[in-house]
N, CA, C and O atoms as CSV, one atom per row, in Angstrom:
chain,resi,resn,atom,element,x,y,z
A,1,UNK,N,N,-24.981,3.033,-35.693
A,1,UNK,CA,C,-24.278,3.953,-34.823
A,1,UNK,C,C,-24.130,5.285,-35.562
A,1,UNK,O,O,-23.762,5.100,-36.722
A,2,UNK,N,N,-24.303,6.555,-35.246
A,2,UNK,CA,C,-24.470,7.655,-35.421
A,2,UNK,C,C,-22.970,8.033,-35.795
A,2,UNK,O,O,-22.080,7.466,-35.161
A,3,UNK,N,N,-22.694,8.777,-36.592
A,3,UNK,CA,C,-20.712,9.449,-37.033
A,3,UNK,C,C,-20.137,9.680,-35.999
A,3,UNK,O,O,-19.041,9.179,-35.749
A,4,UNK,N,N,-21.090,10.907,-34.770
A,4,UNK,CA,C,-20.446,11.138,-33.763
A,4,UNK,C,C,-20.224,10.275,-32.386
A,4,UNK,O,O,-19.464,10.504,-31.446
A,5,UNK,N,N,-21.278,9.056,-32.623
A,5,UNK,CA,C,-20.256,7.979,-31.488
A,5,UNK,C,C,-19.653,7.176,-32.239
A,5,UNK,O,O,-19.357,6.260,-31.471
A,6,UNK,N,N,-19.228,6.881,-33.366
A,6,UNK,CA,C,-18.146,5.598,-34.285
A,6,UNK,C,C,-17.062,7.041,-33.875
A,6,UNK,O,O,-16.044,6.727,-33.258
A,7,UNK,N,N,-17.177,8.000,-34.073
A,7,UNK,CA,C,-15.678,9.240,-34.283
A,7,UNK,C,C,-14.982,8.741,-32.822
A,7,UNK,O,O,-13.803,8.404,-32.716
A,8,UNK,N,N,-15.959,8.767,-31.730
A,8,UNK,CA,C,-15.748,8.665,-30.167
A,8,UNK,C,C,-15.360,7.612,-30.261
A,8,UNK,O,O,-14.191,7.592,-29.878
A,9,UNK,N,N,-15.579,6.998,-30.463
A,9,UNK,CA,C,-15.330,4.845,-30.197
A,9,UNK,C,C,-13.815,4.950,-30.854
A,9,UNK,O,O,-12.813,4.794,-30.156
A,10,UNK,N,N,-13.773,5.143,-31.830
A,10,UNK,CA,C,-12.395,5.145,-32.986
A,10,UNK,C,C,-11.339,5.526,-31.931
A,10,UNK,O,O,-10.484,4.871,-31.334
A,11,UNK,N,N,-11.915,7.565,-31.909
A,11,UNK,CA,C,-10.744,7.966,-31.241
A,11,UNK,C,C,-10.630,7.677,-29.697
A,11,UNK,O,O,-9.822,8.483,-29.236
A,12,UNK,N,N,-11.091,6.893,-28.778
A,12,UNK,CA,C,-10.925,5.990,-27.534
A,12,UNK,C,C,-9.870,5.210,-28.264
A,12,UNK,O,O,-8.665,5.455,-28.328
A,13,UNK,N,N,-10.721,3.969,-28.941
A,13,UNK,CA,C,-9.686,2.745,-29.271
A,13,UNK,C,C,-8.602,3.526,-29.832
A,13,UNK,O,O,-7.875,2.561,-30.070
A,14,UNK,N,N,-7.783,4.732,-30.313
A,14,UNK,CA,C,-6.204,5.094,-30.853
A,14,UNK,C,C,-6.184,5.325,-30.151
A,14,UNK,O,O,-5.407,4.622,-29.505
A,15,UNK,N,N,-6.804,6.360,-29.367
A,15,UNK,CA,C,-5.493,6.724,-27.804
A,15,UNK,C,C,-5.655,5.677,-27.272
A,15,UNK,O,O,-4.716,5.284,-27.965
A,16,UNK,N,N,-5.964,4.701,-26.635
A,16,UNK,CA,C,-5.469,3.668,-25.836
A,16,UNK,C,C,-4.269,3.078,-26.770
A,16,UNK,O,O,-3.134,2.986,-26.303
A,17,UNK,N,N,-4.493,2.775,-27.789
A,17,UNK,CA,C,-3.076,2.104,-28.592
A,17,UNK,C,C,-2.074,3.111,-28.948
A,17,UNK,O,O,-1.012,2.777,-29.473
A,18,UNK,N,N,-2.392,4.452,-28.658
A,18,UNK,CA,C,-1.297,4.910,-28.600
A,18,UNK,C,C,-0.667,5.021,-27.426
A,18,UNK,O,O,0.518,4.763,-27.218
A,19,UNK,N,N,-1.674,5.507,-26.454
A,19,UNK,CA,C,-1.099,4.641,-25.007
A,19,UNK,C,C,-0.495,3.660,-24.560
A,19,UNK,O,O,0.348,3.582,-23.667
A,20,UNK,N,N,-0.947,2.904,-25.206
A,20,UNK,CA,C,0.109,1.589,-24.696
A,20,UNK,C,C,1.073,1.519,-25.754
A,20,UNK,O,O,1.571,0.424,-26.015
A,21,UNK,N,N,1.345,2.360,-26.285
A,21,UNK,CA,C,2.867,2.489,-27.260
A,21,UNK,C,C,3.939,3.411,-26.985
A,21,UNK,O,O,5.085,3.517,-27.420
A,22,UNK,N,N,3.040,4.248,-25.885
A,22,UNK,CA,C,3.917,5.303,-25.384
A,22,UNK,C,C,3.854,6.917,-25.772
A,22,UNK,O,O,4.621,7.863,-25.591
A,23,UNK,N,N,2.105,6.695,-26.611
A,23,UNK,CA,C,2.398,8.170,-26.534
A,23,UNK,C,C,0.924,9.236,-26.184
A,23,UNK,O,O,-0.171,8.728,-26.426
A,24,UNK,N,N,0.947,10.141,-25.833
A,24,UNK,CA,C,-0.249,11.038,-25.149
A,24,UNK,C,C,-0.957,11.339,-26.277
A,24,UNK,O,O,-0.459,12.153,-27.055
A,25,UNK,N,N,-1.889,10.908,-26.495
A,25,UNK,CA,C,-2.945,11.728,-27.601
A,25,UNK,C,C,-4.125,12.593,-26.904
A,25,UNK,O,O,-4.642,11.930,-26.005
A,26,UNK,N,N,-4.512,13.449,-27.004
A,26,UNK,CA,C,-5.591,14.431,-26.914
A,26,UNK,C,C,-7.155,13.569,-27.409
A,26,UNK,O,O,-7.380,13.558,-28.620
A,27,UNK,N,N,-7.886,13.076,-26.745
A,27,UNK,CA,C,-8.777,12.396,-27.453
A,27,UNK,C,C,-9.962,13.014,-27.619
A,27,UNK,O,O,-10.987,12.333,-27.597
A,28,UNK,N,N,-10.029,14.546,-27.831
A,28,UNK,CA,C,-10.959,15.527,-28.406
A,28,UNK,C,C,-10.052,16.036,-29.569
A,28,UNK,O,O,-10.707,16.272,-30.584
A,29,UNK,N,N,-8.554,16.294,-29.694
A,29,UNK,CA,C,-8.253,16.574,-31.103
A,29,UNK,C,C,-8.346,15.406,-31.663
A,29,UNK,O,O,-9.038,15.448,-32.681
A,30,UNK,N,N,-7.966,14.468,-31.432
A,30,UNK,CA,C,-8.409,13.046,-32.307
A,30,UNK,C,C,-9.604,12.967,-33.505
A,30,UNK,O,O,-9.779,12.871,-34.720
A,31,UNK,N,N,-10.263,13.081,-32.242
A,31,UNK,CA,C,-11.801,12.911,-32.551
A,31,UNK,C,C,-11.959,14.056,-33.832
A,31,UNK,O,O,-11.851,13.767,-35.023
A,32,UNK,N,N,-12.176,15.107,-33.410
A,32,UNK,CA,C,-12.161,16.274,-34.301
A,32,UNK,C,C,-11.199,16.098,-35.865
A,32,UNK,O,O,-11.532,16.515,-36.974
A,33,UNK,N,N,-10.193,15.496,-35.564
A,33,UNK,CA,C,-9.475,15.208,-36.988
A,33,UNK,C,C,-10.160,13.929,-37.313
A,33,UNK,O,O,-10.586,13.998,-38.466
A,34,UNK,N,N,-10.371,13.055,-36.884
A,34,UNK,CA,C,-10.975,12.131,-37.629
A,34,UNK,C,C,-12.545,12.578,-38.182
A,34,UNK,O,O,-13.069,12.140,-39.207
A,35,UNK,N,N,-12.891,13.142,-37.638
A,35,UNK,CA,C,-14.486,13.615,-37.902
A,35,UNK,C,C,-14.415,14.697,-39.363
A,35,UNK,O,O,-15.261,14.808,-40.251
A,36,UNK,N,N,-13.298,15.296,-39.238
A,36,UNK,CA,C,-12.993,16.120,-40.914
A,36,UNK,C,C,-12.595,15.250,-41.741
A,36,UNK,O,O,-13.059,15.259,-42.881
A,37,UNK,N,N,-11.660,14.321,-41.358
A,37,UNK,CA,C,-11.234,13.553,-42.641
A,37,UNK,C,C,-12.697,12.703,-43.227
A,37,UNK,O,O,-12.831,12.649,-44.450
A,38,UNK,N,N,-13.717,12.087,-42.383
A,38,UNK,CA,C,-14.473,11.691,-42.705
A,38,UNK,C,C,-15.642,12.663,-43.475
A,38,UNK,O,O,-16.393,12.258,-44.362
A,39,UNK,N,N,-15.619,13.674,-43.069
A,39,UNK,CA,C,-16.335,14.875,-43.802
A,39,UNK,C,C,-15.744,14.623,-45.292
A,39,UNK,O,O,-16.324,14.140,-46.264
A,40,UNK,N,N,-14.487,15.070,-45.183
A,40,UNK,CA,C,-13.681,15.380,-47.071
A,40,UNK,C,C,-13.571,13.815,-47.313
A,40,UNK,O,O,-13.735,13.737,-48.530
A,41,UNK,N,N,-13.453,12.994,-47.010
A,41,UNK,CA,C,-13.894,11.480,-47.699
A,41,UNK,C,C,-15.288,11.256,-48.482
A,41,UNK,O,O,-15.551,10.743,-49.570
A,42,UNK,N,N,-16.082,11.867,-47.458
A,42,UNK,CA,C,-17.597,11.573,-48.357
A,42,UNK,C,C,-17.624,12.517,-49.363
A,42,UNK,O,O,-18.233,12.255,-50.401
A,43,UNK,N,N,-17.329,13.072,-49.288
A,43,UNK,CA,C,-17.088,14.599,-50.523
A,43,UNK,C,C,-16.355,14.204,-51.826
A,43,UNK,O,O,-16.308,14.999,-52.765
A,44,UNK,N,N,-15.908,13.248,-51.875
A,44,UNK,CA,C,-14.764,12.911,-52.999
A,44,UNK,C,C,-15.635,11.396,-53.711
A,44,UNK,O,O,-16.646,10.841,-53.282
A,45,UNK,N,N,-15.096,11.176,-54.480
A,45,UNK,CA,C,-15.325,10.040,-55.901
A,45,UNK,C,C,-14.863,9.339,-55.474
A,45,UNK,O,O,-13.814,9.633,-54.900
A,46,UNK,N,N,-15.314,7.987,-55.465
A,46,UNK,CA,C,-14.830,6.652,-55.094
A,46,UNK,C,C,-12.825,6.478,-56.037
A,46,UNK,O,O,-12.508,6.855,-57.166
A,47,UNK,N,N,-12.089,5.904,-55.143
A,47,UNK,CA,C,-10.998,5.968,-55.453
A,47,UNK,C,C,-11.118,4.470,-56.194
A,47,UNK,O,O,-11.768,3.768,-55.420
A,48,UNK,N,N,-10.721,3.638,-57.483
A,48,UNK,CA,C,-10.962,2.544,-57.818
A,48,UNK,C,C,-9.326,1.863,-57.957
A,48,UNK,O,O,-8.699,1.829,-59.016
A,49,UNK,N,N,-8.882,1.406,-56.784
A,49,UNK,CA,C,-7.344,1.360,-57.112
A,49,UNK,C,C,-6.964,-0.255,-57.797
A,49,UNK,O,O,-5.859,-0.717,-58.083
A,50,UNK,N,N,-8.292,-0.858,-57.921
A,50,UNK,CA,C,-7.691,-1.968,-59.357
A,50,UNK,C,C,-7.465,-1.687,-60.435
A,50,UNK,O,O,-7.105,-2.510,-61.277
A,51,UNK,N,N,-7.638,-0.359,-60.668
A,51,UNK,CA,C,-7.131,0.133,-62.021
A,51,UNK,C,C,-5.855,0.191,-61.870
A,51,UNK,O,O,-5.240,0.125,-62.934
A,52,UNK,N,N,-5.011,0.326,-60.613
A,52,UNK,CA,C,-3.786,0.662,-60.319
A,52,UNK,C,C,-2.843,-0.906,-60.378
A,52,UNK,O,O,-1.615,-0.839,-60.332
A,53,UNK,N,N,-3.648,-2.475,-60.496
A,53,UNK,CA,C,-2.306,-3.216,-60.913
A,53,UNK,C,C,-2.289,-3.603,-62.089
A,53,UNK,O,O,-3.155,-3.689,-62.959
A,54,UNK,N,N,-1.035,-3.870,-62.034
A,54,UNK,CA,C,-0.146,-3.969,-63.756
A,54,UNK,C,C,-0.647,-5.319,-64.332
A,54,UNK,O,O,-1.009,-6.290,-63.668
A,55,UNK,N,N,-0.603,-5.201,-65.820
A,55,UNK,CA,C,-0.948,-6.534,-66.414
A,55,UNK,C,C,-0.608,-7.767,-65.948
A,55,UNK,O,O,0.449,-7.702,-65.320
A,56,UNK,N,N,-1.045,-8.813,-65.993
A,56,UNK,CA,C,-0.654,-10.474,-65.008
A,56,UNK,C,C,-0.437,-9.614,-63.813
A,56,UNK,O,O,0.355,-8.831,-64.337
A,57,UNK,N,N,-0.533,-9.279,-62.856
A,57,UNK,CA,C,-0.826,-9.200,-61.681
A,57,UNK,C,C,-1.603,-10.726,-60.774
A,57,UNK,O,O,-1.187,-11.452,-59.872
A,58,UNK,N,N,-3.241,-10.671,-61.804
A,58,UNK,CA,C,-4.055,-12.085,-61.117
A,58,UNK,C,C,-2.697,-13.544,-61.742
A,58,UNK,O,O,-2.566,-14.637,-61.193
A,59,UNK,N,N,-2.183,-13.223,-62.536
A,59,UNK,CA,C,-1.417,-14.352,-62.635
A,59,UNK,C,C,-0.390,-14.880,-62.039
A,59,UNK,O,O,0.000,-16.046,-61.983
A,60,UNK,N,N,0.103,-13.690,-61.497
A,60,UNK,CA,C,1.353,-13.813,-60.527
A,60,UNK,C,C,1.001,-14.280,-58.935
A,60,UNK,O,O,1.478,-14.976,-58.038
A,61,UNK,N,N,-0.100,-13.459,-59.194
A,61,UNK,CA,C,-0.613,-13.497,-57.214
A,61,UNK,C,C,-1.027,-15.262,-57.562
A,61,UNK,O,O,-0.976,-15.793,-56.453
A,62,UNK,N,N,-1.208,-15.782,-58.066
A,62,UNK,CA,C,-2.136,-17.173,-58.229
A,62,UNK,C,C,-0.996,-18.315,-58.331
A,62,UNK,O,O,-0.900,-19.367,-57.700
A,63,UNK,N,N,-0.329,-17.874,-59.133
A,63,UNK,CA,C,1.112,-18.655,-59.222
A,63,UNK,C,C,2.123,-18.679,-57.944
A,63,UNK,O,O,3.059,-19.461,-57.779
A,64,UNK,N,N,1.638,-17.467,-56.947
A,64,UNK,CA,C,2.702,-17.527,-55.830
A,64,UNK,C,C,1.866,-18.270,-55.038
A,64,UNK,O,O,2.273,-19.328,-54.558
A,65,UNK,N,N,0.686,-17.843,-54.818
A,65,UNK,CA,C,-0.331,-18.797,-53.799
A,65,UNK,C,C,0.125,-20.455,-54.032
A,65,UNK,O,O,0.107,-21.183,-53.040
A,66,UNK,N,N,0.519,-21.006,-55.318
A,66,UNK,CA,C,0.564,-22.297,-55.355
A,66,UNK,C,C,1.480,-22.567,-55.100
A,66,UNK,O,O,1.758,-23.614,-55.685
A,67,UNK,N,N,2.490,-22.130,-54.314
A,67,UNK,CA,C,3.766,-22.547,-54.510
A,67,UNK,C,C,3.837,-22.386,-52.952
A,67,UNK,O,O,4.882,-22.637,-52.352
């Protein structure tokens, strides 16, 4: 699927869920903001956020799973 029908598809499926939550979205500004954020996303360095948990982390998550 091409950027500019996944942007269309996306911003359909939020305004309907914002629709049925109660609120009016514009589904050409939608579109248009999602289509920049996806612009400055590809533009940037992979974000690696397992660098971001703390030591025993895998030990804790493993120890709660068993319990």
């Amino acid at each position: 699927m091409s950027g500019v029908g996944r942007s269309r598809t996306t911003a359909t499926e939020l305004r309907d869920r914002g629709k049925a939550a109660g609120y009016d979205i514009d589904k050409a500004t939608l579109r248009k903001d999602l289509r920049s954020r996806a612009e400055d996303s590809r533009s940037r360095e992979p974000f690696y956020a397992f660098a971001l948990y703390p030591d025993g982390f895998d030990a804790a998550s493993r120890s709660w799973k068993s319990t």
